[in-house]
N, C-alpha and C positions, 0 to 999 in steps of 0.2 A: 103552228102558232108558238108552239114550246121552243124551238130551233130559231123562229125570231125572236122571241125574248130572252134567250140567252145571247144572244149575240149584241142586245142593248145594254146589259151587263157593264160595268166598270171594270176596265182591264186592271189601270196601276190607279194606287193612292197612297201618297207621298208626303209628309212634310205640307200637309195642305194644298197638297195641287192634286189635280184629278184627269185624267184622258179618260174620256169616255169615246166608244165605239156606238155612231149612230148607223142603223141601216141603210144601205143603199134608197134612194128615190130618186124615180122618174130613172134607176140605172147608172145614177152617178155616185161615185164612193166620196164620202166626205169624214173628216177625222178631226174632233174637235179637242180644246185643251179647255176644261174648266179650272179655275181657280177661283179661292175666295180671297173677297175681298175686303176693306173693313167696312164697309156699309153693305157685305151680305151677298150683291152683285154675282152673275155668272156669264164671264166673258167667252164667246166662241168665237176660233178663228177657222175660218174656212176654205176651203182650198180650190172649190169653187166660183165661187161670190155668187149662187147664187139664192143660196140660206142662207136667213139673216137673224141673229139672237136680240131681240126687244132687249131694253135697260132690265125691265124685270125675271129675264132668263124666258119668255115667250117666245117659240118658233114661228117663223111665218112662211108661206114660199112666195113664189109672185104673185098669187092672188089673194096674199094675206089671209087664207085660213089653216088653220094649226090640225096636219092631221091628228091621228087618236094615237097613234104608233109612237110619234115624238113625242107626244103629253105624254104617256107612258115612258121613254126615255131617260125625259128629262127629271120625274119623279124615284126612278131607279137609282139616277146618275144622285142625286140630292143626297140620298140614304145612306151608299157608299161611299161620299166625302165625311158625312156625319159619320159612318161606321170608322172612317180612316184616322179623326182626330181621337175619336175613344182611345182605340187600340195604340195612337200612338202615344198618350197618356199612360197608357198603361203595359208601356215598354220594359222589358227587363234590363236592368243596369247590369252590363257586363264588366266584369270582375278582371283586372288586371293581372298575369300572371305574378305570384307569389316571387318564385325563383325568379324572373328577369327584372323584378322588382329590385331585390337580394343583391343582383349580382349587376346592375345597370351603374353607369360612369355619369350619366347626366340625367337620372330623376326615371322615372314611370317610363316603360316601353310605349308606345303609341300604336294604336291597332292600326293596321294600313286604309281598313274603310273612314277612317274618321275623314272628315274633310278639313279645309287648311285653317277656315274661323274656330273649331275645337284647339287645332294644333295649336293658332297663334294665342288663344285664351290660355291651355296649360300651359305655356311658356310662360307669359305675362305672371301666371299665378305662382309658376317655379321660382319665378327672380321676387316678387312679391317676398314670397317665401324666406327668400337665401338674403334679402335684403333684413333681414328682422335677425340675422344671428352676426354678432359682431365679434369678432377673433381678438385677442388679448392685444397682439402685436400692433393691432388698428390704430392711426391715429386716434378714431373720434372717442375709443378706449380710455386712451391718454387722456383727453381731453376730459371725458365725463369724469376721471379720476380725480383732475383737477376743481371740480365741483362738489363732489362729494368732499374733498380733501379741506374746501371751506367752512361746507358745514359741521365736518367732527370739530375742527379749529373750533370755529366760535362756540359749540358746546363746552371743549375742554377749558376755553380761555373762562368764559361770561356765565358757568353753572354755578361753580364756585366763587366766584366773585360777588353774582347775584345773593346769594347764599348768607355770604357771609356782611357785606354791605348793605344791608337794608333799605340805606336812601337808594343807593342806586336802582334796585328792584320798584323801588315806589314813585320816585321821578319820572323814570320810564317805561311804564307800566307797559303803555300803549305799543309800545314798539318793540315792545317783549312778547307781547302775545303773536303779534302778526308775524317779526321773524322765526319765533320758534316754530307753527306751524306752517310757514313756508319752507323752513328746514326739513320738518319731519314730514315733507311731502317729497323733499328730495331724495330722503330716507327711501320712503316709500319707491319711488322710482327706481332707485337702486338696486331695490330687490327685482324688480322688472328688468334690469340690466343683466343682473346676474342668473335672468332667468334665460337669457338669451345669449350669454356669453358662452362663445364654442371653446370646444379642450379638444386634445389629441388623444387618439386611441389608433396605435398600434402606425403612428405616424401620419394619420388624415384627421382633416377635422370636421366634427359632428357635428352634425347641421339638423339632424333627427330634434323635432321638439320634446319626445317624452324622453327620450335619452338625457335632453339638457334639462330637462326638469327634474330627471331622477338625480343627475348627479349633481344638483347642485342642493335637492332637499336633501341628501342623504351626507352632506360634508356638515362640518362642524361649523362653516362660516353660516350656512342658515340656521342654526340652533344660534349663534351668537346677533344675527340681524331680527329675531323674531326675538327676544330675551332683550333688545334694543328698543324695540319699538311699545312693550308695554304699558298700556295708558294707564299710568299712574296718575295722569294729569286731570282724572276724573275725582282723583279725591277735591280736588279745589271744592269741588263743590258741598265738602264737609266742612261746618261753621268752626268746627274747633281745632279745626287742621290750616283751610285756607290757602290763598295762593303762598306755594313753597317752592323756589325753582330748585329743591335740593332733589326734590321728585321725578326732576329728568334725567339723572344721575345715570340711569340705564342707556340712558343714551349715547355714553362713553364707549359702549362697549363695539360702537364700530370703528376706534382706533386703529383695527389693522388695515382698514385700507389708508389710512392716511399713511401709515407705513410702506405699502404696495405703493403708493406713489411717491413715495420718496425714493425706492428703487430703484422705478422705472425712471424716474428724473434722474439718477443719475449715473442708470447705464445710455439714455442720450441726449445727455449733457456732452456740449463739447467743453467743458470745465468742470470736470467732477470734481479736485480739489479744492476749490470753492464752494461749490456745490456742498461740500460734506462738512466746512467750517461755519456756512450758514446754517445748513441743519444740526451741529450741534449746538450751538447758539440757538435756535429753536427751544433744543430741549431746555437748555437748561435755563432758558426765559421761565418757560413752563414751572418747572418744578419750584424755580425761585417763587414766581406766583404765585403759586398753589400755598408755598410756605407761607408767605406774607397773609394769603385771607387764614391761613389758619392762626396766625399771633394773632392778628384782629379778632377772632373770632372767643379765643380764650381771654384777650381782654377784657371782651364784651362780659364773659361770661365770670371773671375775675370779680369785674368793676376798673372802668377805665378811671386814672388817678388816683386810684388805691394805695398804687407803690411805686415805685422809681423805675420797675420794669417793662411796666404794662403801657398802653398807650396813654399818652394825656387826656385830664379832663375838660374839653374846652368850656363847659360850666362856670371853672373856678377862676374866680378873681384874677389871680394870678399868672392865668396861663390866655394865651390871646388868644381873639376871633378865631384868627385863621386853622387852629385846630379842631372847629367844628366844619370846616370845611371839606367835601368829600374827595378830591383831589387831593386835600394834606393828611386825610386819612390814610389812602389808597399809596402815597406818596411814599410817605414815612413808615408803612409797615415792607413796600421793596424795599428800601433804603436797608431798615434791620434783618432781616433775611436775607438780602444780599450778601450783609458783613458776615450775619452767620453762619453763612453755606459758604463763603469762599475762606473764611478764616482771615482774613484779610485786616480786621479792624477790630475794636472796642467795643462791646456793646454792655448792656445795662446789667450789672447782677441781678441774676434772679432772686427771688424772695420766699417763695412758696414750694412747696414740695412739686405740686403741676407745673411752676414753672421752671425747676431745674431739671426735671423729667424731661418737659420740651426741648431744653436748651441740649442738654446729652443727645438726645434723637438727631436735634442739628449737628450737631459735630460730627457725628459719625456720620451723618449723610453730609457734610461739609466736606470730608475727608475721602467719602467716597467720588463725589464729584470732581474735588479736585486732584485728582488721580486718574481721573477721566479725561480732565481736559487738558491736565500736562504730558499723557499718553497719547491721545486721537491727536492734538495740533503738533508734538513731537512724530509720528508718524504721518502728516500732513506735509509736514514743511520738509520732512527726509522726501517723501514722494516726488510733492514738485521740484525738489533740487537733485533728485536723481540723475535724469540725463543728463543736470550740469558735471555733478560730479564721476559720471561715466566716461565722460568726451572731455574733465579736465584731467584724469586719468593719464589718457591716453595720452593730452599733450604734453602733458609732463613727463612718459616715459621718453618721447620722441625727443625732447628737451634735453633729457640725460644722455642718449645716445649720443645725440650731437654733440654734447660736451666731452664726452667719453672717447669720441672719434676726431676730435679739435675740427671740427667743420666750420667753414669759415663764418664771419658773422649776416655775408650780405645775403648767403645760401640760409643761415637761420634765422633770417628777418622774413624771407622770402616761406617758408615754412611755415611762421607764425603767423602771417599775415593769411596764408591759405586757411589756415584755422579760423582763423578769426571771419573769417568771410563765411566758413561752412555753418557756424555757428550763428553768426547775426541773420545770414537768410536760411535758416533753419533747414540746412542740409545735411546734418551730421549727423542724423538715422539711417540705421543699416537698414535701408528697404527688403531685402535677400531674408536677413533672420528676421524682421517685424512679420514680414507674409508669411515666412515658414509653417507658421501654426494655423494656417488656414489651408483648407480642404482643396487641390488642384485646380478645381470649377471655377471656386471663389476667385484666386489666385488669377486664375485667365481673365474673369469678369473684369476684376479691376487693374488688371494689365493692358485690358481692349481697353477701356474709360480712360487709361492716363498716356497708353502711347500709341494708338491705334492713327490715331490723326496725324501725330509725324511720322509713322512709317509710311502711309497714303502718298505722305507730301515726295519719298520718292519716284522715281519715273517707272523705273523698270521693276517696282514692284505694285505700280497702280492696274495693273491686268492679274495678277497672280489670284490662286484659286484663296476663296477667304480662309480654309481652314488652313492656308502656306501660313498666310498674316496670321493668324492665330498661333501659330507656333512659333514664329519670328519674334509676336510680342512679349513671349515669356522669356527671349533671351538676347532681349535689349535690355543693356547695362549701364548707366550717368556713370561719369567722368569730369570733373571738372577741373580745368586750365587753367591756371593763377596767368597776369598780363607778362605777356613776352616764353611765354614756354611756347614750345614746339612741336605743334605736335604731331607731326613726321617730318620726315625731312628726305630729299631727293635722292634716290638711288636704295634708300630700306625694302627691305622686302613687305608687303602690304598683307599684313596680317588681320586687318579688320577696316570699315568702313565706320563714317563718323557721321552723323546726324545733327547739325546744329541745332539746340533748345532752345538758347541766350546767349545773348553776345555776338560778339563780333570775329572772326578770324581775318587773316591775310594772307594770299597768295606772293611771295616774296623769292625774291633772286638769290643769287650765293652769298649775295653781300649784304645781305640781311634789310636791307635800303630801298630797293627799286620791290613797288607793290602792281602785280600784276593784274588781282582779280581781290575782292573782299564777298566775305562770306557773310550774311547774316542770318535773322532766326530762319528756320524752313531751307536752309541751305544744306546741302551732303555731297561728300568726297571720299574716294576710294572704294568706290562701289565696282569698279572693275577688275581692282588686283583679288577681288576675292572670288573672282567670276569661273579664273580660269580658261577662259577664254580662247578657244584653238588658232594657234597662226596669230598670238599678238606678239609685236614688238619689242614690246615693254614686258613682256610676263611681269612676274609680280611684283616690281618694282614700281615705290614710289618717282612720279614724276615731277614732282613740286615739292616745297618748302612752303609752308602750313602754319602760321605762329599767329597764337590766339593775341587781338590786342588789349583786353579788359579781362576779368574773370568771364570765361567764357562755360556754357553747361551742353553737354554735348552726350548723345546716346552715342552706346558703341556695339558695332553687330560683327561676333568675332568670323575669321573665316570657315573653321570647325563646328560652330554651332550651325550656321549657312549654311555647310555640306549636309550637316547630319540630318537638320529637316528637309534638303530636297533628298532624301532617301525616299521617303515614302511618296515623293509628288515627282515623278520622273518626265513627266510633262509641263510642269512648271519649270523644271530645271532648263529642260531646251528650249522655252520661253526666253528667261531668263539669258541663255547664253547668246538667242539670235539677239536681244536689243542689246546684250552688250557688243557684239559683231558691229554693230549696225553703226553703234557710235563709236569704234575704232575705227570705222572704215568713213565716217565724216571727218577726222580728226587724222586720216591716212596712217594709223599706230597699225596697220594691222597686212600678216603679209596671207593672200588668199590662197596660192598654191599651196602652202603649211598648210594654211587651216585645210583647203580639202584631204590633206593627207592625215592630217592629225583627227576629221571629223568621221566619229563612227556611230554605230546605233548606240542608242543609248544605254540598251540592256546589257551592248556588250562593255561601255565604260563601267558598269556597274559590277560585272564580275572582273574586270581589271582591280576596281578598287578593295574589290575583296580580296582578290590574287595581293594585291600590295600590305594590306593589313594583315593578311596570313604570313605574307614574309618579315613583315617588322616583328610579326608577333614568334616568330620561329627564329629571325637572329636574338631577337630578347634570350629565348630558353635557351640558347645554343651558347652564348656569353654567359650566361650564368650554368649552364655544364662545363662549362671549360673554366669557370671559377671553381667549382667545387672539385673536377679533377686536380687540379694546384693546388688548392686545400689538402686535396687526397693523398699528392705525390709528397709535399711539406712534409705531412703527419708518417708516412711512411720512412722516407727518408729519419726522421730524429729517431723513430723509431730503432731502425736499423743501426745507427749512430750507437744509440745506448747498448745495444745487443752485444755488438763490439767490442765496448768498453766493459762489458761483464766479461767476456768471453776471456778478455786476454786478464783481468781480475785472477779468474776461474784459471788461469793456465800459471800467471807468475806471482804466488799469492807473498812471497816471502822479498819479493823486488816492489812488490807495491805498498810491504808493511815497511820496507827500508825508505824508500820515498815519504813514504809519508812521517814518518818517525823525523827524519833530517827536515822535513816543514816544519812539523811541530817546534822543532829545535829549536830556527832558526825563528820563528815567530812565536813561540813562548808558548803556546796551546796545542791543545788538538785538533781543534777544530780545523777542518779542508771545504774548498767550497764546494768542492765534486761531492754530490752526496755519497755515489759509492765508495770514495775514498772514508767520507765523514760518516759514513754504516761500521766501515773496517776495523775504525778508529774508536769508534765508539766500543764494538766486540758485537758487532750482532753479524748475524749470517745472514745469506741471501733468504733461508721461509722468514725467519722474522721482521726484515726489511719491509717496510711499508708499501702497498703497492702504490704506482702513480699511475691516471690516467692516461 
């Protein structure tokens, strides 16, 4: 009995599914799958057909009665689904390792039992995640900076203004309230931004939320955004204080991001010089501002028509309407502040001690300003005319030369005109030093983006491996061809291949007259003299006259740079060499027996070309030893010369004092050009003689 009821037992229970094991009857094995469902249900499928499970989980066999073994079963089976949802509630959460946490490239290791709806959920929730931290560099960055950058603006413009204008504060009361706190929610936001805004640490960027929350409470910009946000705006609600918009005043204090986007505006600005004479015109909008509610403000507090300095009183008889007006208020205090920060004009003596106190404050801030802005726009206008004056530079030395060498004038018209075209279509940057200051990578990046597609447009390098093109790219060079230059001509030896940009060329006769073939954009020529190509006819000779007919713009791919990158691609090279075969042997340039005699393994032209560089590089040393022996043998020989001349000194000393005596004579001095004569003559002896090298 105990042997049968454990064998009625629940084997597995799972995630709310259950197999239960019923006992054989009548002899037959049957194995059932219970599952619940949401109305309770207990479904059996049978492998039989010939037990059948009632809607309410009831056995029956074919005579419809339920024996006592299955009711016992089926109550067992009940228990262990119910035991299986317990326990599966009260599962233990297993703990992700620490270290592979630490040290993982894409988020949380994954246990391998998880199944794929866990897997596809933490991914969801990783990008979730990595979506809520925005990187400085980010457009939407930019963008939210340009938002915030509104709301410091209209703080800095409309605090003090409100402030100090009264109508204006009370006119538009309504619309004072509701921007400010749409402002100060942007505010608010802001700090949100910055609380997900990623930094670099140690060259990656942190995506960790409490990292980005430590480091942005622990900077100075959150002591200055919470010291911002101060609601001071609760005094309103004091009777004897009242609405004051001077109480937003803190709110200033997030000026430095409007700064951070002036920046970033104009490092991608493609017009920063502009860029930087509208921001200062900015500033000094501003300060002029600021100045003007401040005369208003001491007016007010003077008595406006007091004095001749102060503002008008539009009260008085005398003085018209329109100076009650808030416009001619607001009008005429820029108008005075302007004169007296730029120094520029007249304005009213002061009268009172507060107001020549003011008036000194202006001047010196008039003086400092305008020191500013004849510096920043004198550094502005040098900037944007720099490349002018770089490239007129040049043309003017090129100018002197020619005048210096009497070149004729249609050769220096032809000159000038080349200028003037590099200039108008904005050619006349040295692409070579502008890239130079960029890191090799970069340099390639935007070497495949500007000439990757006219290398392509050749033929015999549309198979080549991509990293050949990659090195090709970095040493294609423009060139450009004023109309009627030449640019080979038939029988030259073929030093490099040419790539048309723009323009047009022509295939031309001896006689400069008959046009055989024309070239235009996507067109290239002399791509076989640089091949080398075994068994050609032509070796490196130009076979045609080549003369550009407009300003034509053309890449150039020298033959030595070609070589130096098939070094490392040796199977591109003989790529390379069969399509140039292929097309000497359409065009019959080419003889085959050479070529099989001249065609070797490739490894072995390889240490040919080293054999050949080895010897150029050993006649070089070899010419300059046989300079320095000549050197050698020169300096010995004078040597020796001198020796000589001491020697026989040293032997006839009273023949060489009568010689020189009868000089002296005859030329009135002593002086001899021989120095050892002019030692003799002197009275010094051979130790005290000077030595020479």
């Amino acid at each position: 009995m105990s042997a049968q009821n454990s064998r009625d037992r629940l084997v597995q229970a799972e995630e709310g599914e259950a197999t239960l094991v019923v006992p054989p009857v009548n002899g037959s094995a049957r194995e059932s799958a219970i599952s619940d469902h949401s109305d309770g249900a207990i479904t059996d499928v049978e492998n039989d057909g010939k037990n059948h499970v009632t809607a309410n989980g009831g056995e029956t066999d074919d005579d419809g009665l339920v024996p006592e073994n299955k009711r016992m079963g089926r109550i067992v089976g009940t228990l262990q689904v119910i035991k299986g949802w317990v326990t599966k509630e009260q599962e233990p959460i297993q703990r992700a390792d620490s270290f592979l946490e630490r040290f993982a490239m894409a988020g949380r290791q994954d246990e391998p039992g998880n199944n794929q709806d866990n897997s596809n959920q933490d991914k969801s929730t990783r990008k979730r995640k990595r979506l809520w931290v925005i990187e400085r560099s980010d457009a939407i960055y930019y963008r939210w900076l340009l938002v915030i950058s509104i709301a410091v603006l209209y703080n800095c413009y409309l605090i003090i203004a409100r402030a100090c204008f009264e109508e204006l504060q009370v006119n538009f009361a309504v619309w004072w309230w509701v921007l400010d706190y749409i402002f100060d929610i942007v505010y608010l936001c802001d700090m949100g931004v910055q609380l997900r805004t990623g930094y670099l640490e140690h060259g990656l960027l942190v995506t960790d939320s409490k990292k980005l929350r430590d480091h942005y409470i622990r900077s100075k910009t959150f002591i200055l955004d919470c010291l911002s946000m101060i609601p001071l705006d609760l005094l309103y609600l004091v009777p004897k204080i009242g609405v004051k918009s001077i109480l937003r005043l803190p709110r200033l204090l997030r000026f430095p991001r409007l700064l951070e986007f002036f920046d970033r505006t104009e490092t991608v600005s493609n017009f920063p010089n502009l860029f930087r004479v509208v921001n200062l015109l900015l500033y000094i909008f501003i300060i002029i501002h600021w100045n003007a509610c401040f005369y208003y403000a001491i007016s007010i507090k003077i008595g406006v028509g007091s004095d001749g300095w102060v503002y008008k009183n539009g009260s008085d008889p005398e003085v018209d309407d329109e100076w009650n007006d808030l416009s001619r208020k607001y009008i005429y205090s820029l108008y005075w502040s302007t004169l007296t920060l730029t120094t520029i004009g007249e304005t009213p003596t002061p009268e009172t001690d507060i107001e020549f106190l003011f008036v000194v404050l202006d001047f010196l801030a008039g003086v400092l300003i305008f020191a500013t802005i004849v510096g920043n726009v004198g550094s502005m206008i040098t900037n944007m005319n720099q490349s002018r004056a770089e490239f007129q530079s040049k043309m003017d030395g090129i100018k002197q030369y020619m005048n210096m060498r009497k070149v004729s004038r249609d050769l220096e018209a032809r000159v000038i005109r080349w200028f003037d075209y590099l200039w108008s279509h904005n050619k006349s940057l040295d692409e070579e030093t502008i890239l130079q200051s960029l890191p090799e990578k970069l340099r390639a990046e935007i070497a495949i983006h500007v000439h990757l597609d006219t290398l392509k447009r050749v033929s015999i390098f549309s198979d080549c491996d991509p990293g050949l093109l990659v090195e090709l790219v970095l040493k294609l060079k423009p060139q450009i061809f004023s109309p009627g230059d030449y640019v080979c001509r038939k029988g030259d030896i073929g030093r490099e291949m040419y790539i048309v940009k723009l323009g047009k060329l022509q295939v031309v006769g001896e006689d400069g007259k008959t046009v055989f073939a024309t070239l235009s954009e996507g067109s290239y020529f002399g791509e076989i003299s640089i091949l080398n190509v075994p068994g050609g006819l032509t070796g490196n000779r130009r076979t045609a006259n080549v003369r550009s007919v407009g300003y034509s713009d053309c890449f150039c791919l020298s033959k030595d740079d070609l070589l130096e990158a098939l070094k490392e691609y040796p199977e591109a090279r003989t790529i390379l060499e069969e399509k140039g075969r292929t097309i000497l042997m359409k065009d019959g340039l080419i003889d085959e027996e050479a070529a099989k005699r001249q065609n070797q393994d490739p490894t072995q032209q390889m240490a040919l070309e080293k054999i050949d560089r080895l010897e150029a590089n050993l006649n070089h040393i070899q010419s300059r030893f046989s300079r320095l022996v000549t050197e050698y043998s020169n300096s010995q020989m004078k040597l020796k010369q001198r020796l000589t001349r001491v020697e026989k000194k040293l032997k006839n000393p009273q023949k060489s004092y009568d010689s020189a005596s009868e000089r002296s004579r005859i030329t009135g001095h002593g002086y001899s050009d021989d120095p050892d004569r002019r030692d003799n003559l002197s009275g010094k002896s051979d130790n005290e003689r000077p030595k020479e090298d």
